[in-house]
N, C-alpha and C positions, 0 to 999 in steps of 0.2 A: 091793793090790799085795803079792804074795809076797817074804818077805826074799832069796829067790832074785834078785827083776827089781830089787830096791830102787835105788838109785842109790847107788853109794861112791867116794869118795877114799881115798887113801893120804895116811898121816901117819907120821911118823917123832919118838919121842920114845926119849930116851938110847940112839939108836943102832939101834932097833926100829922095824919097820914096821908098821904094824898097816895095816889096811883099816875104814872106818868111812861108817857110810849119811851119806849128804848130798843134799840134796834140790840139783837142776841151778841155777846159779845161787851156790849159795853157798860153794861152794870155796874162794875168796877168803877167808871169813869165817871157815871149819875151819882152813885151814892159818897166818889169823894168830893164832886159838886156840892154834891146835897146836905155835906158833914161840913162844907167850910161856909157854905151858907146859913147852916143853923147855928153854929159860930160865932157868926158876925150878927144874927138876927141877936140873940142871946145876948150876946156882949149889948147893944143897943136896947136891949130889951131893959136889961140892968140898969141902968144909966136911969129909964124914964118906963117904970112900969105902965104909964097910964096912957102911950102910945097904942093903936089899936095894930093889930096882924097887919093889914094894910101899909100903915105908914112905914111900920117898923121893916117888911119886907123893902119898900120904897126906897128909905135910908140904904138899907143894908147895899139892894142894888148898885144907888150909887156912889157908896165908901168902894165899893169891891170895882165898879168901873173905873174908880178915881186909881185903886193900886193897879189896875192891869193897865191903862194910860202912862202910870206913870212907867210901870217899869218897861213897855211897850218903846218910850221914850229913852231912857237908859241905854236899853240894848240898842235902839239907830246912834245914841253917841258913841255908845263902844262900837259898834261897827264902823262908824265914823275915823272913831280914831286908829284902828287896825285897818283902814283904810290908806289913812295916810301915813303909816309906822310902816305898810307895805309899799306903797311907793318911795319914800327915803329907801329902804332896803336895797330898793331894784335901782336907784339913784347911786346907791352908793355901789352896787357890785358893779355897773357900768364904768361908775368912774373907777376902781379900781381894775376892773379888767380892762381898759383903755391904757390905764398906765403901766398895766404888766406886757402890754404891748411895744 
């Protein structure tokens, strides 16, 4: 497919529109991107009006990689620990079905 026929949505971030490929279908998914990106752009924007589009994108990138990291992080401890809350589990039905024996 040529970037000509590609499929796009419009998104709107600090006030800008851009146009951006999207495959049919996920729309939905670009523009809640899109809405928690200008967000965070916003919020940053507040802070320091005198940051250009550029930077302020830049920041925002990496506030939003730092929360997907972290919570990225979060979920391997919790899985971590229902990890091991499943094996005591199966530690303990052994030894109780050993001793019903």
């Amino acid at each position: 497919m040529s970037d000509a026929s590609r499929p796009t949505a419009e998104i709107n971030l600090l006030g800008r529109h851009y146009t951006i490929a999207c495959e049919p279908g996920e729309e939905h998914k670009l523009d809640r991107a899109a809405r928690y990106l200008d967000r965070a752009m916003h919020g940053i924007h507040a802070q320091n009006s005198l940051l250009g589009n550029e930077r302020i994108a830049i920041m925002a990138a990496l506030n939003i990689t730092h929360e997907l990291l972290e919570t990225l992080e979060e979920r391997r401890d919790g899985e971590r620990t229902l990890d091991r809350l499943s094996e005591r589990l199966a530690q303990a039905l052994e030894d109780a079905d050993r001793r019903a024996q």
